[in-house]
C-alpha positions as CSV (number, residue, x, y, z in Angstrom):
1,X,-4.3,10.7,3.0
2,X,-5.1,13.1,0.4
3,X,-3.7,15.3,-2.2
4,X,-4.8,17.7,-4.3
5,X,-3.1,19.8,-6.3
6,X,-4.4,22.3,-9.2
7,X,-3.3,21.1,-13.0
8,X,-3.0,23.4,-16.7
9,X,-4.4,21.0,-19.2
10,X,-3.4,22.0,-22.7
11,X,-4.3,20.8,-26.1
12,X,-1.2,20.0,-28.1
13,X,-1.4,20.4,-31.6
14,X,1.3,19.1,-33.0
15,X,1.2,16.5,-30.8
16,X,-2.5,15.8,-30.8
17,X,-2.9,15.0,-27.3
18,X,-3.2,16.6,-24.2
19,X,-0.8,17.9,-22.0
20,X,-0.4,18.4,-18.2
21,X,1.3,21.0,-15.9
22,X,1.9,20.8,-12.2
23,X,3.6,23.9,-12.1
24,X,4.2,23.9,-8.5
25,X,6.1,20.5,-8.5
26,X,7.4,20.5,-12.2
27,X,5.5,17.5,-13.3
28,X,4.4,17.1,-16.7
29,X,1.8,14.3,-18.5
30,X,-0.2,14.1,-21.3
31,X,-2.8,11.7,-22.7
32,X,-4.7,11.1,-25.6
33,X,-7.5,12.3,-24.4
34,X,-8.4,14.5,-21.3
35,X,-9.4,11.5,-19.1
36,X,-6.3,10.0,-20.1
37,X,-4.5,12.6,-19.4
38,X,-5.9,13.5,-15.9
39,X,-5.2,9.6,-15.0
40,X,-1.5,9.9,-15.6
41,X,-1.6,13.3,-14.1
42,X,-2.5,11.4,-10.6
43,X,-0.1,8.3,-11.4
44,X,2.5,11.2,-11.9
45,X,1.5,12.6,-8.9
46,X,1.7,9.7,-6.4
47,X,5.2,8.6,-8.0
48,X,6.2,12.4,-6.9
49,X,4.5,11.7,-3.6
50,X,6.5,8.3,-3.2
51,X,9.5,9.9,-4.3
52,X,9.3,12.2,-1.6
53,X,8.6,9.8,0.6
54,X,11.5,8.2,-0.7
55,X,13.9,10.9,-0.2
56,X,12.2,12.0,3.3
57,X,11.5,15.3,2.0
58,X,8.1,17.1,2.3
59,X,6.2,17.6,-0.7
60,X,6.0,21.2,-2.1
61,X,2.9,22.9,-0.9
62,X,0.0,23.1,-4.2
63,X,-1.0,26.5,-5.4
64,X,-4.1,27.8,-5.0
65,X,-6.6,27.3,-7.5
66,X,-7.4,31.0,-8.1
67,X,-3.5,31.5,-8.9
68,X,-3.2,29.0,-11.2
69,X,-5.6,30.1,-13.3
70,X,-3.9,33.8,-13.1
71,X,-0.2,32.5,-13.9
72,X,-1.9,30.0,-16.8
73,X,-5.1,31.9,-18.5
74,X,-4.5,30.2,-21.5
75,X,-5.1,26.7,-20.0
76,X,-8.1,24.7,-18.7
77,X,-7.1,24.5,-14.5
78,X,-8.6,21.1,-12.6
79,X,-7.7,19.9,-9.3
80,X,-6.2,16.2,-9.2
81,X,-6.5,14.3,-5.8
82,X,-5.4,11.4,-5.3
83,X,-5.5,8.8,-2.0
84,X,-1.8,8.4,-0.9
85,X,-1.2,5.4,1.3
86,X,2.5,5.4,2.4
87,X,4.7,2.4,2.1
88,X,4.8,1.5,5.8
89,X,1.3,1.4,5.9
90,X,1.2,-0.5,2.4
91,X,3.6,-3.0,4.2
92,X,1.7,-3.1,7.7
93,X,-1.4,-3.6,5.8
94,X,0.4,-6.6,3.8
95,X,1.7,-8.3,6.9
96,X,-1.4,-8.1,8.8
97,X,-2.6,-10.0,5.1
98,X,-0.2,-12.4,5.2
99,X,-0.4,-13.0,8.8
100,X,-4.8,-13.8,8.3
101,X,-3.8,-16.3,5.5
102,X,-0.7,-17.9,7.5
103,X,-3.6,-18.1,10.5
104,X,-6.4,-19.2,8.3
105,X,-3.9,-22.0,6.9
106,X,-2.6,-23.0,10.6
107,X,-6.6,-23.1,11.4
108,X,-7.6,-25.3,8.5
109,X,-4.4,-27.7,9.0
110,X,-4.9,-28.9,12.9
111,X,-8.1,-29.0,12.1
112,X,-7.9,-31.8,9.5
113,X,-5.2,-33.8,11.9
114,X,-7.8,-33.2,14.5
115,X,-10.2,-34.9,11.9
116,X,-7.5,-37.6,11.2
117,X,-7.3,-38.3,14.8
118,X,-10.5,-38.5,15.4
119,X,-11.5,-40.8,12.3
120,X,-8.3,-43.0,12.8
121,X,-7.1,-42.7,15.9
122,X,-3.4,-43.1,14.8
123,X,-1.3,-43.0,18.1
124,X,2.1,-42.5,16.2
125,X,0.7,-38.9,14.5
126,X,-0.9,-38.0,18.0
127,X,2.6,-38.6,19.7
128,X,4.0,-36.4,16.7
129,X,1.2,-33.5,17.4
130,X,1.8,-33.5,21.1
131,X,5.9,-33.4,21.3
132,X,5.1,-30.0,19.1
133,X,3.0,-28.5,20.9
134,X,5.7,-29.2,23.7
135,X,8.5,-27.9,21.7
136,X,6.5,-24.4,20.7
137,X,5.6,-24.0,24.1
138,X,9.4,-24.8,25.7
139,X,10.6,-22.5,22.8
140,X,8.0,-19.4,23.3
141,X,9.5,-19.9,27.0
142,X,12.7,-19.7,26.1
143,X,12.1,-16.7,24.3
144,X,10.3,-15.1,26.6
145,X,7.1,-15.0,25.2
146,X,4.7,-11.7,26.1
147,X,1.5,-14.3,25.0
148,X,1.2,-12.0,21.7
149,X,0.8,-14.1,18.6
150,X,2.9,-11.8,16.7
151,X,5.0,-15.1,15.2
152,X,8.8,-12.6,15.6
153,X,7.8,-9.7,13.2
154,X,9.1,-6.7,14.3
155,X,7.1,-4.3,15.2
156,X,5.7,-1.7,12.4
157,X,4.4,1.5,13.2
């Protein structure tokens, strides 16, 4: 999803850098220079945005542009956006990674016993293989399996 929210860039002299105002969410940054500056203004922003996802609070509501640059007329005014993707999404996305590599891996395994097999023939390892495949299909029984290949992960919304 994204936010946008207008920012006062300031020159600081005695600093010699710049400096950046979220006044509607009391966030401050400041940079080196002004692309700098307007990158840590939206890594400041999505930590706010996290934080309040954090805290399960709404974030505040952004200012308009047009009264920004009223209440700041000293200041140079530029909207910051930035993508937020929430953490349960971050995680679903993560699992459903995790899951393709655990798949790809199970994929690329039976398929070199199924190689062995095949080359060798070795009776002992296709005894192994086939008490299993008995076993996970007794124990998806048991636990009543719904025929989703979810391997137990609860469910994430």
């Amino acid at each position: 999803m994204q936010f946008t929210y207008p920012a006062v860039f300031y020159y600081d002299e005695e600093y010699e850098d710049y400096a950046v105002e979220f006044s509607d969410i009391c966030i401050y940054a400041e940079g080196d220079t002004m692309e700098e500056a307007y990158q840590n203004a939206q890594n400041f922003l999505l930590a706010y945005l996290e934080t309040c996802e954090d805290l399960k609070i709404a974030p505040n509501a952004p200012n308009s542009y047009d009264s920004t640059i009223k209440d700041h007329p000293n200041g140079k005014v530029m909207l910051v956006t930035v993508d937020y993707v929430s953490k349960k999404k971050r995680q679903k996305e993560q699992v459903i990674k995790e899951g393709k590599k655990f798949a790809t891996l199970h994929d690329e395994i039976v398929e070199d016993i199924e190689n062995s097999l095949e080359d060798g023939d070795n009776p002992a390892l296709k005894r192994y293989m086939e008490s299993q495949v008995k076993s996970q299909v007794q124990n998806n029984n048991k636990d009543g399996d719904d025929g989703d290949d979810d391997f137990g992960l609860p469910e994430i919304e």
